[in-house]
C-alpha positions as CSV (number, residue, x, y, z in Angstrom):
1,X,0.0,0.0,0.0
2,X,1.6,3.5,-1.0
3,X,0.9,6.2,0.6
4,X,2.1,10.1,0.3
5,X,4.1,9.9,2.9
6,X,6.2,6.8,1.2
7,X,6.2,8.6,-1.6
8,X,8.2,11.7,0.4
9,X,10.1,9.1,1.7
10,X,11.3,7.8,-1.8
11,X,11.4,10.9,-3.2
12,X,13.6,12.3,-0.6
13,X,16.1,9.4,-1.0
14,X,16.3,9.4,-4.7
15,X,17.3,13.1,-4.1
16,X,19.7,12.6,-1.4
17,X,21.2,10.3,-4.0
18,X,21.3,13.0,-6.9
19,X,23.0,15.6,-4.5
20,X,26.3,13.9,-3.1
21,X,26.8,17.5,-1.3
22,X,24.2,16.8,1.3
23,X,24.5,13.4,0.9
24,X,25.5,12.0,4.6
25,X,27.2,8.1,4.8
26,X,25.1,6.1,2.8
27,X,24.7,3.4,5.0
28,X,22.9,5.6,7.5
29,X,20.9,7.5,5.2
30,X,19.5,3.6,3.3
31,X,19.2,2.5,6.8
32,X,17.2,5.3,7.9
33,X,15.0,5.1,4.4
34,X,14.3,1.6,4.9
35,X,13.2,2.0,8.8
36,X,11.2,4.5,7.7
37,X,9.5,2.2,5.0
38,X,9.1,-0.5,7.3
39,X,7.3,1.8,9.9
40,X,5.0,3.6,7.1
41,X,3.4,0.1,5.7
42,X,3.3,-1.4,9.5
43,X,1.3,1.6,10.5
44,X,-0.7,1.2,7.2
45,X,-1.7,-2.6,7.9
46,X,-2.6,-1.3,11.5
47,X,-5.0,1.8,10.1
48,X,-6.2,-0.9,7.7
49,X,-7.0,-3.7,10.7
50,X,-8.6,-0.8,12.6
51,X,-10.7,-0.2,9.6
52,X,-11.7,-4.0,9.4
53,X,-12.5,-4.0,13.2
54,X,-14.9,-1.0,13.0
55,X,-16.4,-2.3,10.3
56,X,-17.5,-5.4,12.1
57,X,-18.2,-3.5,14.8
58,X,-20.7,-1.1,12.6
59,X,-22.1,-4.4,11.0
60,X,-22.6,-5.7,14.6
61,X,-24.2,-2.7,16.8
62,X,-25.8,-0.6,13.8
63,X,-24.2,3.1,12.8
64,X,-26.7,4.6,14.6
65,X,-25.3,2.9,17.7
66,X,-22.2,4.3,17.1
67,X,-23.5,8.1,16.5
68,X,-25.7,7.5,19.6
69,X,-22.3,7.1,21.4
70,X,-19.9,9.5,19.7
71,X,-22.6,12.2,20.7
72,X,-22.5,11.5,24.1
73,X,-19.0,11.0,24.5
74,X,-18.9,14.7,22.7
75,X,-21.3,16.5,24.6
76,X,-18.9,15.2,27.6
77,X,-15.4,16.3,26.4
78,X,-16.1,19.0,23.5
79,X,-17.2,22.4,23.2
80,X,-20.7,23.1,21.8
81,X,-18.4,24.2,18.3
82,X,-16.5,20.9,18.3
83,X,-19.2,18.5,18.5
84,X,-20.8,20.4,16.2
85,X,-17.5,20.7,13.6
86,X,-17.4,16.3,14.5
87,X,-20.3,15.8,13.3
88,X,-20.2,17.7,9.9
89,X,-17.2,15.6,9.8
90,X,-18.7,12.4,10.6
91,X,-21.4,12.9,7.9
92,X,-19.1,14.3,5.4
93,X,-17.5,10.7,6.0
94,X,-20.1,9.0,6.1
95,X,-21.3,10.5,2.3
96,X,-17.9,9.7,1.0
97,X,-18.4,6.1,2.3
98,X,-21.7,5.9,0.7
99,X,-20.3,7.3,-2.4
100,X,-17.4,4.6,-2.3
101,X,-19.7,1.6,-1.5
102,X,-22.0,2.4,-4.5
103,X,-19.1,2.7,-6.9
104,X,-17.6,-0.6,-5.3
105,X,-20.9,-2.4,-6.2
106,X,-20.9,-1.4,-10.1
């Protein structure tokens, strides 16, 4: 799975490569690159089993279930103006989801 920030990545070793007067000892700098790598996609399979597991957990309790909590976790721990900017959020997510299912299904 690429992402833009393994793209930076990339990008900013091919031009660490191009540049030999920033270039630092090239061990470091590939084993930096490739640390960095590794850590990118391990957090991408962990956002993607997160995904999976609220998913199951929509599919289980309902979505309404879940705006019936977010809204009362909110109106404990936000301002009147954040709840209020989470929820545009929360539907604007929920329409692109919509959107993304419907495509899927063509």
């Amino acid at each position: 799975m690429s992402n833009n920030l393994e793209g930076f990545v990339i990008d900013e070793a091919n031009r660490q490569l191009e540049t030999p007067e920033d270039a630092i000892d090239n061990v470091k700098l590939e084993n930096f690159y490739n640390s960095a790598l590794s850590s990118i996609r391990q957090m991408n399979c962990e956002v993607a089993k997160c995904a999976d597991q609220r998913e199951k957990l929509h599919a289980e309790y309902g979505s309404e279930s879940f705006a019936s909590w977010r809204r009362e976790h909110s109106s404990v721990v936000l301002t009147q103006q954040e709840q209020m900017l989470v929820e545009d959020q929360e539907e604007a997510s929920q329409g692109l989801l919509a959107r993304s299912a419907s495509t899927e299904s063509r």
